[in-house]
N, C-alpha and C positions, 0 to 999 in steps of 0.2 A: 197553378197546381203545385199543390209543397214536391218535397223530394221524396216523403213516403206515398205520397200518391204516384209520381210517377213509377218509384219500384217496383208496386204492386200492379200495375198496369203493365208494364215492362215482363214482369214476371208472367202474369197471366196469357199474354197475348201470346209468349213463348211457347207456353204448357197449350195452349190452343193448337201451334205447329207441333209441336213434336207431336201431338197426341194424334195429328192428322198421320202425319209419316208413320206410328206404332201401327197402326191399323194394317198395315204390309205385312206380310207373312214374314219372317225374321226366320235365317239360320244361320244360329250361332257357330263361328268355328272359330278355334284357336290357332295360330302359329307360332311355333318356339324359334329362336335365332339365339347367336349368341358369338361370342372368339377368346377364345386366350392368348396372352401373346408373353413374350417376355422381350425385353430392351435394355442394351446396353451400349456404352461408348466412355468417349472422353472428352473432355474442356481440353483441348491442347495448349489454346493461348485465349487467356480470357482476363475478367477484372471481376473482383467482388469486392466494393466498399470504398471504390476509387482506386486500390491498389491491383496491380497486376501479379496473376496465379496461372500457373501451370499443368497440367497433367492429373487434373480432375476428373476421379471416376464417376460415370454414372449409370444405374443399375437401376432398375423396374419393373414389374412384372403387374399384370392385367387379366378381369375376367369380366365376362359384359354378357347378361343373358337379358335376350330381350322378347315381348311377348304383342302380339296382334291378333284383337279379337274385331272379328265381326259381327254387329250387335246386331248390324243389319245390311241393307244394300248401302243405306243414303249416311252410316254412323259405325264409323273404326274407334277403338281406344289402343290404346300405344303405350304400355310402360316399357320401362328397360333400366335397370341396373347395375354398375359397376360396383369391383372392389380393387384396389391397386396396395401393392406392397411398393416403398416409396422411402428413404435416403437423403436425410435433410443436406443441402447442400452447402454448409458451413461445419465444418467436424473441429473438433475443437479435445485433446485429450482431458484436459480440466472440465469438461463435461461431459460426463459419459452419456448421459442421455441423448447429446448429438452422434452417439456410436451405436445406433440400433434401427431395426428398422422398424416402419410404422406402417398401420394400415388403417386404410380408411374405406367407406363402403357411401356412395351417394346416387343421388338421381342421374341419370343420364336422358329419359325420355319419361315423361306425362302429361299423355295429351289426345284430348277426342279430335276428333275429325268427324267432319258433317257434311256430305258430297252431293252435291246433286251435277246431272249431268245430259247434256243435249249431244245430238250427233255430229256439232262441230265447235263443242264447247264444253267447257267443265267449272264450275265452282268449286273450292275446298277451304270451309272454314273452321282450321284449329284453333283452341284452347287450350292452355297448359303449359309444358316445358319442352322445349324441343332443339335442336341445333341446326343449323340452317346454313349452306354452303350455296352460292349463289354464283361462284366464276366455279364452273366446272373442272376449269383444266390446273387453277391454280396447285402448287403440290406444297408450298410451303410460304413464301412472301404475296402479296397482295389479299385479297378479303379484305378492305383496309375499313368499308362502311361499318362492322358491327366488331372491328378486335382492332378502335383505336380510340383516343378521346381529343375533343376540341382543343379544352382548355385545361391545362397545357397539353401541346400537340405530343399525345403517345400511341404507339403502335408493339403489338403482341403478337409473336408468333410461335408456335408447339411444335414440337418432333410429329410426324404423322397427321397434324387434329388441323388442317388449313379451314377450320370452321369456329361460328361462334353459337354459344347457347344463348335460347332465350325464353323469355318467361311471360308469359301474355298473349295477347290476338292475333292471327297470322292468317288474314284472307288473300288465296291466290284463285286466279280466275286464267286459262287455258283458252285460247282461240285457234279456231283451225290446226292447231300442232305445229303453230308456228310461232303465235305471241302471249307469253307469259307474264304476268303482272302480278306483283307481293304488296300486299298493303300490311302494315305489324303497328300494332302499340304494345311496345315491349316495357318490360320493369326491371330498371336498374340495380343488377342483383351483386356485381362486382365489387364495388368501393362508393366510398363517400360522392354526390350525397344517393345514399340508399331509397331505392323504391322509385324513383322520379321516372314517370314514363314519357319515353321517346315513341316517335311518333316517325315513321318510315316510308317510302315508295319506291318500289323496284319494277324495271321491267326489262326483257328481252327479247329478243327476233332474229330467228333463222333466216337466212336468203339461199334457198338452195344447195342447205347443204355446206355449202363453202364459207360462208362471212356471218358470223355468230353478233352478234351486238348488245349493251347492255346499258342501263343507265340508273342511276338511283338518287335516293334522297335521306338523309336522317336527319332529323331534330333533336339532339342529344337533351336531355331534361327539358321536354316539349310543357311535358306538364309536374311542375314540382306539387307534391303531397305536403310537402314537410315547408312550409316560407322562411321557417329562423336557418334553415339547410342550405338554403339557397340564395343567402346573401348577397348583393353588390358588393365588389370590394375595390378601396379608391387605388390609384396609381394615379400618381403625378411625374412629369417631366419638365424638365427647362429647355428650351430649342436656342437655335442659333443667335437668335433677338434677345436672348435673356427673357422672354415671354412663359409664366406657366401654362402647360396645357396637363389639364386633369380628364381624367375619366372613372368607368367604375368596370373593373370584369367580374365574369359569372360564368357559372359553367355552363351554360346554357350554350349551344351551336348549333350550327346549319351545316353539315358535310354532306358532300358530292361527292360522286363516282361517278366514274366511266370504264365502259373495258369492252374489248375486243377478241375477236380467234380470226384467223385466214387458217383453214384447212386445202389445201390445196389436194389432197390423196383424189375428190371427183371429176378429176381433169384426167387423172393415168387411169388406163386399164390393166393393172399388173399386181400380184399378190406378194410383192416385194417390199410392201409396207404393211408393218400392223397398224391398228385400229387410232392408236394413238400418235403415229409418228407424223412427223413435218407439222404440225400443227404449231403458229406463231399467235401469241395472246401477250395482252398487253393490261395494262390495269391506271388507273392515275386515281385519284383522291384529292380533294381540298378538304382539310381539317381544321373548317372553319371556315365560314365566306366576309367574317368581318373582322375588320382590323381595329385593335386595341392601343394605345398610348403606350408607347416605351416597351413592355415586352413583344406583343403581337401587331406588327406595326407595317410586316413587309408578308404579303400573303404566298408568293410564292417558294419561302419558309416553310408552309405547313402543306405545302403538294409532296407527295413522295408517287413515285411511278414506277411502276415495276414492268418488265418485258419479260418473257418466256419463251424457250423454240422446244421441243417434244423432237431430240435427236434420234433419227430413226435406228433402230432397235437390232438392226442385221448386224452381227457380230463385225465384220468391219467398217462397220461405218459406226458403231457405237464405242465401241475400244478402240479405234481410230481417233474418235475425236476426243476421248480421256487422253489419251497418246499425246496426243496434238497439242491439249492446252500443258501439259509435262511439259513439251520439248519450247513451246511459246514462253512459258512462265522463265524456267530457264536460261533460256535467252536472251530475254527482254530486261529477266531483273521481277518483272511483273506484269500482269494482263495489261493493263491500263493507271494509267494515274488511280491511287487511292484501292484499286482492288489486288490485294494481297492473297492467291490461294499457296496452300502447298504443294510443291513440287520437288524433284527428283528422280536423278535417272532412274533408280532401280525402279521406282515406280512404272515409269515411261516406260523400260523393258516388258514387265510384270503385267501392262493393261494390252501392251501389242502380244504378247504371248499366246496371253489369256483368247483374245480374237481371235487368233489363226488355230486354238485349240479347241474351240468352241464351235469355231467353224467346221471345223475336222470332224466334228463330233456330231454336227446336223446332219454329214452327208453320211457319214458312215454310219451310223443309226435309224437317218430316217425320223430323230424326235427332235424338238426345239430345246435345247440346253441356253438360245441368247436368252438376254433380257424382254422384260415386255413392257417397259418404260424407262426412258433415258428423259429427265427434264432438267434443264438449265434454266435459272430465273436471276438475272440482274435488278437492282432497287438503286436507284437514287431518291435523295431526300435529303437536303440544306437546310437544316434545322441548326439552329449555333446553338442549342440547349440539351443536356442528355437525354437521353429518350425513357424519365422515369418518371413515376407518380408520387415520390415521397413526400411532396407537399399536400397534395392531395390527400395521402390515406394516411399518416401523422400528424398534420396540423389541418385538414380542412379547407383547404385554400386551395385556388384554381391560380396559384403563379407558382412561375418557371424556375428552375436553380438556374442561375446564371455562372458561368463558369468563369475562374478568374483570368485577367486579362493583365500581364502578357502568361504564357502558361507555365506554371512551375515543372522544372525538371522531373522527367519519370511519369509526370499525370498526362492522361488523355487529352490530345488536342482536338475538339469538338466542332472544328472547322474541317477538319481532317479525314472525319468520320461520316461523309456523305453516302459514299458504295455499301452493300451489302449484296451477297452475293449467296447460290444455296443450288448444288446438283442432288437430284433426288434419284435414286436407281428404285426399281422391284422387279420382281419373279412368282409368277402365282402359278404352281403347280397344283393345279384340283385344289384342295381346302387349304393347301397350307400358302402361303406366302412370305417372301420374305425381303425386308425393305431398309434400303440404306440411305443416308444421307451426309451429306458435308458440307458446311456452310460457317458463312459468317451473318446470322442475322437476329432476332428481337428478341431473342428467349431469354425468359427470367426464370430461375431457380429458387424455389423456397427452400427456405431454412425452418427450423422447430422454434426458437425464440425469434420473437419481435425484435430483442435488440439487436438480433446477428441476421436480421433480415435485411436482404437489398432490393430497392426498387427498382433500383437501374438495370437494362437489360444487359447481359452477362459479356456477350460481345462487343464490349464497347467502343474498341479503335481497329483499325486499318487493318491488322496483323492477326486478329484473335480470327478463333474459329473452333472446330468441335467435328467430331464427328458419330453417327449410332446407327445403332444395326437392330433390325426387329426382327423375331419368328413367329410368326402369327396363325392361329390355326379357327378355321373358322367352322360354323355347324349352323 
């Protein structure tokens, strides 16, 4: 059968179902959603371009209206649009056009859904564009399966956005309310090579409540479109015998995931915890299950693993433990080998205050002034390479910048650069909400020119970090 026969077969057999499903009495309703928010903060200690910058404003503002129609019982469609005013983050006086602000206005969601649904099961198969968060509790590091790439091992992370978009087939199928499974063939819409569909398996399982579990699969460029795109490229090495051994890389990869929660809250019976507190999650990734000649050669290089606790929320035990890691950092010098946060007394004063004022303030009001999310997330990952794509989306090529060896004075030592670390706070009174963070972890900042663009993610050694604040107001 050629290819245009089977389209048209393809096509017809479809128009056969749907035309079955139209025959239902349809009522159509609309729903509007949407939020504005504004964001700002600073780069305290960061790098742009390999050199080390300081005291980096950064400033944003956001609107997001999004729309839900139902066309029927068994068929949703889903648009949603942003616009953001946005702050190239390279300013330069000899260019004023790096001194303004820009706006830009894109997709955020387009996408039907097509449901059918049994009394201890559900199907949902989307088309279109849509963004897809898969660890629930993550707040900023891990998602590692769809916001990293193989070859070479990179990882991305956003203020607020701990999800990635995607663009293609997205069937998930619902058992008893307990086991969830994502099948995607997505299309690679980010960087070179363009359009190449990956090919995906997710699933997870509830146990009571308490023990969350998860496991997945991607095929980064499962299926290239484009063959001159998707070149082998040679690498060669000499080993210890004087023997060469050659190979060829390609972007092409197999990444794993696993991840984890222990909720422990249905053990107590007491309202002394909110909904998210004590909850311990966990995340691991291999970015890439095979090993390459001379750059990609040691796989547990390309695992990074992240851990998470949801510190519970009651004014002294949440400003206790900001307090705590103050007087620890302090003390010690620092958390742990390689994790650098900021600290300081007055700080340390300022978070115990804040507790016992807060506290003051539940009892004699009677309303909740604490927080309603306290999360801490740890990331290692021994990567000896920067964690940036410029070979990729400059030259085409899936190899690594190799950093020089021994390390010149003042530049980032890349061996050094394992930890990454990220506390996320929020407060959600009725619509408005408001969300902070501090962190040292993957975020990349665009610039307006190509030339004054950096790949590399902006925190790039030990010491760097940032911190942003949002007002969000939702409808």
């Amino acid at each position: 059968m050629t290819t245009l026969c089977k389209v048209v077969v393809s096509l017809a057999t479809a128009l056969v179902v749907l035309q079955a499903f139209a025959g239902e009495k349809s009522a159509e309703r609309v729903d509007i959603s949407g939020h504005v928010a504004l964001q700002a903060g600073q780069v305290v200690f960061g790098h742009f371009q390999g050199e080390a910058i300081d005291h980096r404003w950064r400033e944003s503002a956001f609107a997001n209206i999004a729309a839900s129609v139902e066309m029927a019982q068994w068929l949703h469609v889903f648009f949603a649009i942003e616009g953001e005013m946005w702050f190239p983050f390279y300013q330069d006086g000899s260019k004023p056009l790096t001194q303004r602000a820009y706006y830009l206005a894109y997709l955020d969601r387009a996408e039907g859904v097509f449901s059918l649904e049994w009394p201890r099961a559900r199907l949902d198969i989307g088309i279109g564009y849509d963004s897809l968060k898969y660890n629930p509790e993550s707040r900023n590091l891990g998602e590692y399966l769809f916001r990293s790439d193989p070859y070479p091992p990179y990882v991305l992370t956003s203020f607020d956005r701990p999800y990635a978009h995607l663009l293609g087939l997205h069937v998930k199928s619902t058992l008893f309310g307990l086991l969830n499974q994502h099948v995607l063939v997505s299309s690679s819409t980010d960087h070179f090579p363009l359009f190449d569909f990956a090919i995906s398996w997710l699933a997870d399982i509830t146990a009571a409540g308490v023990l969350h579990l998860g496991v997945g699969v991607s095929i980064d460029h499962a299926i290239p479109v484009d063959d001159s795109a998707s070149n082998d490229f040679p690498v060669q090495v000499v080993d210890a015998n004087n023997d060469t051994l050659r190979d060829t890389l390609t972007f092409r990869g197999t990444k794993l995931m696993a991840r984890a929660c222990f909720d422990p809250k249905p053990f107590f019976s007491t309202d002394f915890f909110k909904d998210e507190d004590l909850k311990l999650y966990t995340e691991l990734a291999v970015l890439g299950v095979r090993n390459y000649a001379k750059y990609y050669d040691t796989l547990w290089q390309r695992i990074p693993l992240m851990v998470g606790l949801n510190v519970p929320a009651h004014p002294f035990v949440s400003y206790g433990f900001l307090t705590g890691l103050q007087i620890w950092d302090l003390a010690a010098g620092r958390l742990w080998e390689g994790v650098d946060i900021p600290s300081n007394w007055v700080a340390a004063v300022v978070f115990s205050g804040t507790g016992a004022l807060t506290w003051a303030l539940n009892r004699i009001t009677g309303l909740d002034f604490g927080l309603d999310i306290v999360s801490a997330e740890v990331e290692w990952w021994a990567s000896p390479y920067p964690n940036t794509i410029k070979h990729v989306a400059k030259y085409n090529q899936p190899y690594p910048i190799v950093p020089p060896d021994p390390v010149p004075e003042g530049k980032v030592d890349y061996g050094k650069d394992n930890w990454k670390w990220s506390l996320y706070l929020r407060k959600d009174i009725s619509r408005f909400s408001l969300i902070g963070q501090v962190a040292n972890d993957h975020t990349r900042y665009r610039s307006l020119d190509e030339d004054d663009e950096d790949y590399e993610q902006t925190m790039a050694a030990a010491g760097d970090w940032y911190y942003m604040l949002k007002l969000k107001f939702s409808f």
